[in-house]
LODODREN-324889 format. One record per residue (C-alpha): residue number from 0; residue in three letters; chain; x, y, z. Coordinates in steps of 0.5 Angstrom, whole numbers, plus 500, padded with zeros to 3 digits. Example, Ala and Ser with C-alpha at 12.3 -4.5 7.8 and 13.67 -1.06 7.14 Angstrom:
BEGIN
> 0,Ala,A,525,491,516
> 1,Ser,A,527,498,514
REM end
This chain:
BEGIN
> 0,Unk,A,500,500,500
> 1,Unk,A,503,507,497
> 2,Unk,A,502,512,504
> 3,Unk,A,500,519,501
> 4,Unk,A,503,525,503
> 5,Unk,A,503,532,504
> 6,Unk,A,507,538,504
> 7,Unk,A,506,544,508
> 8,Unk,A,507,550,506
> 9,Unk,A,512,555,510
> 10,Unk,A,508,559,513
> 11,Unk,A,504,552,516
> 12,Unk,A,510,549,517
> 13,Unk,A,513,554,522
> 14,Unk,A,508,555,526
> 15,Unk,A,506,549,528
> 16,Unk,A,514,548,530
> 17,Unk,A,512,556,534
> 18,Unk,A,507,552,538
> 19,Unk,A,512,547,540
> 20,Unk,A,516,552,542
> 21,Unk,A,521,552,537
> 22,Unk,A,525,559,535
> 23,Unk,A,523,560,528
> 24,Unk,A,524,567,525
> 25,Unk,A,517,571,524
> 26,Unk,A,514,569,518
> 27,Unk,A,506,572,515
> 28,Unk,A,503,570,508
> 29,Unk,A,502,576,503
> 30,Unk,A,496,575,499
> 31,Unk,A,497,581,494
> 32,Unk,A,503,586,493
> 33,Unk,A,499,591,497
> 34,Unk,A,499,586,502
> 35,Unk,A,506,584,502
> 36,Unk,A,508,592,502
> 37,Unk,A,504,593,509
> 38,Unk,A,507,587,512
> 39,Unk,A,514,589,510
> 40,Unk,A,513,595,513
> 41,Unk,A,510,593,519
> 42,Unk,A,517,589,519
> 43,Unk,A,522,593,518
> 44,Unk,A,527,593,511
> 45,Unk,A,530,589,509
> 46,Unk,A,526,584,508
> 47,Unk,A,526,576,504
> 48,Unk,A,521,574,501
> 49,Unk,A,519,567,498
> 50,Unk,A,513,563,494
> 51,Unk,A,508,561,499
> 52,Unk,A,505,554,495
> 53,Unk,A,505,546,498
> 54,Unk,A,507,544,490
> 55,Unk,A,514,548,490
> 56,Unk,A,520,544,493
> 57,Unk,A,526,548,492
> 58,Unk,A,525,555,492
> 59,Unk,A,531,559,490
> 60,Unk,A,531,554,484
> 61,Unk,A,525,559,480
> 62,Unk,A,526,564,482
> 63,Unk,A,522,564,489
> 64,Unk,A,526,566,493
> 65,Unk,A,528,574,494
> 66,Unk,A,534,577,500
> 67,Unk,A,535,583,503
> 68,Unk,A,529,588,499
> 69,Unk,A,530,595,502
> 70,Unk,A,523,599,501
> 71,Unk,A,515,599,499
> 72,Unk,A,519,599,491
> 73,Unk,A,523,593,491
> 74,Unk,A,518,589,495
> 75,Unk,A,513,590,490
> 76,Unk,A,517,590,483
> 77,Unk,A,519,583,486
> 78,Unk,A,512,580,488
> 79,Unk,A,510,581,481
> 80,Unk,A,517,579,478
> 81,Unk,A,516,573,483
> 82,Unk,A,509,570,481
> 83,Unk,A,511,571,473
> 84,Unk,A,517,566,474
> 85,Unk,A,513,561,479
> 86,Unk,A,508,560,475
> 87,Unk,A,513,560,468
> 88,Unk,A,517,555,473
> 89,Unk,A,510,551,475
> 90,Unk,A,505,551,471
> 91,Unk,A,500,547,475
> 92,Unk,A,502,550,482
> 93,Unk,A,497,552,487
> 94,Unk,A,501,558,490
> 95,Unk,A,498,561,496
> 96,Unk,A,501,568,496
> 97,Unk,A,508,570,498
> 98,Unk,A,511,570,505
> 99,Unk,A,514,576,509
> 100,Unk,A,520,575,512
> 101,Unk,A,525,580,516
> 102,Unk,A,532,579,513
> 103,Unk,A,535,575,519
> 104,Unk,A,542,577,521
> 105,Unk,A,548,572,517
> 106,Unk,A,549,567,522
> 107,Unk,A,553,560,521
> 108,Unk,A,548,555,518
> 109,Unk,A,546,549,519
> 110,Unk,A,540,544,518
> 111,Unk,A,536,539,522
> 112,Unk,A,532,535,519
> 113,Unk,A,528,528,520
> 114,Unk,A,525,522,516
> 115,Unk,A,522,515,518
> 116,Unk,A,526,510,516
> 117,Unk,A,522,502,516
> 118,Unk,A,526,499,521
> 119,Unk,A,528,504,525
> 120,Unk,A,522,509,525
> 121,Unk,A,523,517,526
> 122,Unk,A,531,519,525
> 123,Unk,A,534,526,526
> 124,Unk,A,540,529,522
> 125,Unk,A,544,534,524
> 126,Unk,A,549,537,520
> 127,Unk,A,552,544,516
> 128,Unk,A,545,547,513
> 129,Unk,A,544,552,506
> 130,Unk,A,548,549,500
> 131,Unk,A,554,546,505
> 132,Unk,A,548,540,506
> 133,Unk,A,548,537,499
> 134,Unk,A,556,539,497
> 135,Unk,A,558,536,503
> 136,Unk,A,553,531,506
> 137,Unk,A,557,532,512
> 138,Unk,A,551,530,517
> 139,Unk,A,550,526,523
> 140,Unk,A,544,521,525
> 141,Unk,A,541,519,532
> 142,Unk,A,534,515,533
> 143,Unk,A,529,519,535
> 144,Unk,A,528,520,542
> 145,Unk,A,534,524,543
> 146,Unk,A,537,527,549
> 147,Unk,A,541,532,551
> 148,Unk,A,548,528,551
> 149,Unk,A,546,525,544
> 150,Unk,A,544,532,541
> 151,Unk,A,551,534,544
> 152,Unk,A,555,528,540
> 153,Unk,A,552,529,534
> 154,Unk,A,554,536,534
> 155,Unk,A,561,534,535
> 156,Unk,A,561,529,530
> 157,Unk,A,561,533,525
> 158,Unk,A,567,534,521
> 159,Unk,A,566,541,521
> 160,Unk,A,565,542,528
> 161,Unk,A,570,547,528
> 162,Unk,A,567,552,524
> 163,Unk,A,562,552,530
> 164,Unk,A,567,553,535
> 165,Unk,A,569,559,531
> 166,Unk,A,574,561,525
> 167,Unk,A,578,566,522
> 168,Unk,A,577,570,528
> 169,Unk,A,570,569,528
> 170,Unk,A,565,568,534
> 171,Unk,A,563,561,536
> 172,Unk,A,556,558,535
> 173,Unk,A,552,557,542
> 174,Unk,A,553,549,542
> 175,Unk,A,548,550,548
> 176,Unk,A,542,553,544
> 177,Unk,A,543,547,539
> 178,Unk,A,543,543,543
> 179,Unk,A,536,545,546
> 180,Unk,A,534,546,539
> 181,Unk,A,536,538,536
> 182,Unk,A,532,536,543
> 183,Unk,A,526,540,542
> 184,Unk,A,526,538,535
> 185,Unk,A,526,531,537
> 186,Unk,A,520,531,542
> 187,Unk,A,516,535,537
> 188,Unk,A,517,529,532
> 189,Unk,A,515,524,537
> 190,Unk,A,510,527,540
> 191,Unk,A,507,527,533
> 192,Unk,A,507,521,529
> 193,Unk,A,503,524,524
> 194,Unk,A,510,528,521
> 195,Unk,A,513,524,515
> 196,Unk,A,519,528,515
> 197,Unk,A,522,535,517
> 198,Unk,A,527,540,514
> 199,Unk,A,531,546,519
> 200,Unk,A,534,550,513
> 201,Unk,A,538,553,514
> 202,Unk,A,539,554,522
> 203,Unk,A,542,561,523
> 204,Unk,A,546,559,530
> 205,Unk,A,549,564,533
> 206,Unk,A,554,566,539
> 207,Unk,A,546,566,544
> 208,Unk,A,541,562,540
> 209,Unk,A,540,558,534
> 210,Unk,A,533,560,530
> 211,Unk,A,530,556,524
> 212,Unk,A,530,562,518
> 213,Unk,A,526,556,513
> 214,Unk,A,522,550,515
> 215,Unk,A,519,544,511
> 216,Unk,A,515,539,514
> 217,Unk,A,511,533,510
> 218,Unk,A,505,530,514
> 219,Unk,A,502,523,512
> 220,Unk,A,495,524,509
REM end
């Protein structure tokens, strides 16, 4: 028997994952160009914004995604433009509107992610986020449930582990606040079996917090 699945969109993903009590940067969904432009506003420039729909997977591929928009002008010349190009991308795709996002300070990037294996169950991945993932696969693995004591190992298990503790007179990451963050994704998972899988990327972790700025989860229908 072949289980359905479905996608959340971002704006879904991530506020399921707040109400966890998972740190996620503050997203909204913009319906319309005025929409996104209040919204922005609201925020404060520089903005992100990104295509809202369950059907597109890889965002920054087509042209779904777009950084560090600093006034009303750019964030609606670039809702338009990024519509236009979606919809080129992904004829048939259900696009909710675009979400609104503030532009996060740079932090070093890192993913958590999680997908069910048949024998096992539930595994969680952590590893160096943002294009590093795919180049590198340089990630380790625990079986949910996991402690504070695993999520520390698979910190440290990484080869670029030393990147985390600072590099090139750059501050270290807080180790502690990944930690924290691997294990209440762990919980989050288990206590909801319905979670087919999960992606955290990238993670901005920085030298007091760690804080999720795109997030995917795929549910079993």
């Amino acid at each position: 028997m072949i289980k359905s699945k479905t996608m959340l969109t971002e704006t879904e993903s991530k506020e399921f994952l707040k109400k966890a009590g998972i740190p996620v940067v503050e997203t909204r969904l913009a319906r319309s160009k005025r929409e996104a432009i209040a919204i922005s506003r609201e925020m404060g420039f520089p903005v992100v914004l990104k295509v809202n729909s369950p059907d597109v997977v890889h965002k920054s591929d087509s042209g779904g995604v777009r950084l560090g928009l600093a006034n009303a002008t750019q964030v609606g010349k670039a809702y338009a433009e990024m519509l236009s190009s979606i919809r080129q991308a992904y004829p048939g795709a259900r696009i909710h509107g675009l979400s609104v996002q503030p532009m996060a300070p740079p932090g070093v990037e890192v993913i958590i992610g999680m997908s069910k294996d048949a024998q096992f169950g539930p595994v969680l991945m952590f590893g160096l986020g943002g294009v590093l993932v795919e180049v590198l696969k340089d990630v380790s693995f625990r079986i949910v449930p996991v402690t504070e004591r695993d999520a520390g190992d698979m910190i440290r298990e990484i080869k670029g582990y030393p990147i985390l503790e600072g590099y090139r007179g750059r501050d270290p990451v807080s180790v502690p606040a990944l930690e924290e963050l691997i294990v209440k994704v762990s919980r989050f998972v288990d206590e909801n079996p319905q979670i087919e899988e999960l992606d955290l990327n990238p993670v901005f972790a920085y030298s007091d917090k760690a804080v999720a700025v795109d997030a995917r989860i795929i549910l079993e229908a």
